[in-house]
N, C-alpha and C positions, 0 to 999 in steps of 0.2 A: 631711381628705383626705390630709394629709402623711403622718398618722400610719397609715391602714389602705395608703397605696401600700408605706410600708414595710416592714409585716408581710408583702404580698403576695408583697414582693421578696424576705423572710426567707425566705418558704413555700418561694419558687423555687429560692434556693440550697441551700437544706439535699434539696429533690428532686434536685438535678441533684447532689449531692455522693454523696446516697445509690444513684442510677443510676449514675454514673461507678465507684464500688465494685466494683459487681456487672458490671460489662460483662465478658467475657473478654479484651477489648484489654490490660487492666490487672491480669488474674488471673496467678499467680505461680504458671508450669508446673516442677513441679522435676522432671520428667523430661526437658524441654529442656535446663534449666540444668546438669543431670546430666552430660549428654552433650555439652556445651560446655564443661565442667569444666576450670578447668587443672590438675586433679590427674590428667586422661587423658593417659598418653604417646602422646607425636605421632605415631607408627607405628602406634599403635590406632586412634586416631582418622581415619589415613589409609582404614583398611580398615573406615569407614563406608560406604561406596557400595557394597557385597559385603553387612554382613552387613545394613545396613539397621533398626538397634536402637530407633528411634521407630514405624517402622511396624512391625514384627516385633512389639514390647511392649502395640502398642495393638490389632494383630488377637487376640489373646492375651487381651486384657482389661483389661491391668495398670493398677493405684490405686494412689498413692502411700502409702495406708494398710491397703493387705494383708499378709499375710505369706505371703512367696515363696519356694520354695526352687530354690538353683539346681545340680540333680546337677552331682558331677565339672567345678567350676568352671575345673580343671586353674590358666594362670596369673592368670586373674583378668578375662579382657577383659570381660565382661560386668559381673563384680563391681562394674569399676569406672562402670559406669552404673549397676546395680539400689543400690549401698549408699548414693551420696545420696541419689537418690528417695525413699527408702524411711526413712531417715533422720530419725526423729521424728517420725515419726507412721506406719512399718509395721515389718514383722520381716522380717530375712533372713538364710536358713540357709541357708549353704555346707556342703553333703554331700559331704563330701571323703574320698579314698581315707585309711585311718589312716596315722600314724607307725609303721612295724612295728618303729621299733629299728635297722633295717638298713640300707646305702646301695645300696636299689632304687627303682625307677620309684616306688611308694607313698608310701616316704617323702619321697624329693628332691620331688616334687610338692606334699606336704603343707607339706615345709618353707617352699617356696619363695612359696605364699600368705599361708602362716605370717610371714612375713617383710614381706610387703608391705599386711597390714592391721597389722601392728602398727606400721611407719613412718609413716602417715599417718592423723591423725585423723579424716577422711573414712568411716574401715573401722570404728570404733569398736565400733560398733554389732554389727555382723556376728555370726554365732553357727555354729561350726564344729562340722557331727557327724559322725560317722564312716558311710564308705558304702564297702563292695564289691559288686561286678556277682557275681552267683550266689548272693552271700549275704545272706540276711533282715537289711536294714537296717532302722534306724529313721531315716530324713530328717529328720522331723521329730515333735513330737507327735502321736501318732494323732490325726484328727481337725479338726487346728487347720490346715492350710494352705487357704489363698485359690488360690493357684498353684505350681505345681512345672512348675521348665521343667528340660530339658535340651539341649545346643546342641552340635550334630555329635559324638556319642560313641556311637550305637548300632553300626555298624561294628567299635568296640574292645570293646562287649560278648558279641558273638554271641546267635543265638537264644536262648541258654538265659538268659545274662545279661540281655537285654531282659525274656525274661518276668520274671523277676527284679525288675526296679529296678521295671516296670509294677505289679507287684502291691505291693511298697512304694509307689510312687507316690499310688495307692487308696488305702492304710491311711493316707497323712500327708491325704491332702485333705479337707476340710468337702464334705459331700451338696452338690451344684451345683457344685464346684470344677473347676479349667481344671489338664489336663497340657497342657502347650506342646513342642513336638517339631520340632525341626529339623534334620535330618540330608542330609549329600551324598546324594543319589540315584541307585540304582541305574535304569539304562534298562531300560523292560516286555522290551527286544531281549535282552538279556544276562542270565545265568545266575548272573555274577560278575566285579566287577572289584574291584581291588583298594581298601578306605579307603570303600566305596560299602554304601547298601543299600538292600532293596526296601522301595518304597513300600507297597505289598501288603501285603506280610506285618507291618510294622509294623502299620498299620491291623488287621491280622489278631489281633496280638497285644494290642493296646491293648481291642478290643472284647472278648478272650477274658479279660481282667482285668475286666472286668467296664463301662468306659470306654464311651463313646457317642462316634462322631464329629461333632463338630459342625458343622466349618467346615473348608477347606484354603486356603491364599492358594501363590499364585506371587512373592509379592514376593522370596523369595527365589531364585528360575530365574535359570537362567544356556543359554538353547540353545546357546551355542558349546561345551560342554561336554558332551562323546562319553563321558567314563568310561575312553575306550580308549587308556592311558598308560604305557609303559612303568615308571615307579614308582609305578603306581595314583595318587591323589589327590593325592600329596604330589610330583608332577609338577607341578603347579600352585602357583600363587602362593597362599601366600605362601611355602612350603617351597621350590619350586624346584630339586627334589633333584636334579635332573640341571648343577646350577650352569649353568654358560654355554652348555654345547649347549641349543640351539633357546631360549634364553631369550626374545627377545623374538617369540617363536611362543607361546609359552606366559603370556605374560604378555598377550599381545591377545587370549587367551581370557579371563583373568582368573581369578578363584577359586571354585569347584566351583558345578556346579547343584545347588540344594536344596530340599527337601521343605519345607514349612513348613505342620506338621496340629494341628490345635486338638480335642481333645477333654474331654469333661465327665463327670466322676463322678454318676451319674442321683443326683437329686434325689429323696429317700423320704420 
């Protein structure tokens, strides 16, 4: 009797060891730990309740074992959540504006991520390709990305530019793959404000690349947010361009209402 209650009690614990494994209580999320990161500066991290970068990544799709690219990453706030996730065991491509040689918006930008994946081992990984708005980029290998987001920069492309980055977008993704699109939004009321753009026509343009809408979320809406600002967008926090006039007018609106559209490259 001694001997089969023991075996019993073996059976017990090697089940309750192999259930405990498997529970998610105990599963090890690196896109939490991502964004918990102390390698995030604390001013990013502050403007988590704005951009909302756990729900954003998961209506989206994102696995920590894709490969993601992220257009025009500019300084990196994103960067600095998708490059640990992603981090041994996915891929991810920063489609940055080139080094032109020159000291213009292009380059200082390039530099300046340039600079802050190679300070910290965190960035390691990271794989830098060159992208301009109007002109036929490669993002990424045709074919091979899982996701390509882009995050508030359709405004600095112009129509022509979006259709642009949209049809590159297409050519880096795998059949069934997600463009992720989150831009300030223009109000259905308005014709144009400044830093803003139509939801419409985006949609317009994503289907006209060939793109499916899938899904749209509001996690990232803001209603206190009219678009109608004396220095367009960047009225708003976190820019604040108007410094101290009406500042805490503008700051209890918070930071831009946005778009947040999920579409899929159809599946052949």
């Amino acid at each position: 009797m001694t001997i089969i209650t023991s075996v019993v009690k073996a059976s017990l614990f090697s089940v309750a060891l192999i259930g405990a494994a498997s529970t998610p209580a105990f599963a090890f999320d690196k896109l939490d730990d991502a964004i918990a990161g102390e390698h995030r500066a604390e001013k990013n991290k502050a403007r988590d309740e704005y951009r909302h970068p756990k729900e954003t990544l998961e209506f989206f799709g994102f696995k920590d074992d894709m490969t993601v690219v992220e257009i025009a990453p500019g300084g990196g706030w994103y960067t600095e959540v998708l490059a640990p996730a992603l981090k041994g065991s996915g891929v991810l491509y920063g489609a940055h504006y080139p080094n032109t040689g020159k000291e213009d918006y292009y380059s200082r930008s390039r530099k300046a991520l340039e600079k802050k994946l190679a300070s910290d081992p965190v960035f390691s990984e990271v794989k830098l390709t060159d992208f301009m708005p109007k002109e036929s980029s490669e993002l990424a290998p045709a074919g091979t990305a899982d996701l390509v987001l882009t995050f508030r920069n359709l405004h600095n492309w112009g129509k022509m530019g979006v259709e642009q980055v949209f049809a590159d977008a297409y050519k880096a993704l795998k059949p069934g793959g997600v463009l992720g699109v989150v831009e300030h939004r223009l109000p259905e009321s308005l014709d144009h404000a400044d830093g803003y753009y139509s939801q419409a026509v985006a949609i317009e343009q994503a289907e006209a690349a060939g793109f499916e809408l899938a899904d749209s979320s509001e996690v990232n809406a803001n209603p206190k947010d009219t678009a109608q600002h004396p220095k367009g967008v960047w009225t708003l926090p976190p820019v604040l361009r108007l410094g101290d006039q009406d500042r805490e007018k503008y700051l209890a609106i918070g930071e831009s209402d946005r778009m947040t559209l999920k579409f899929v490259k159809p599946a052949k």
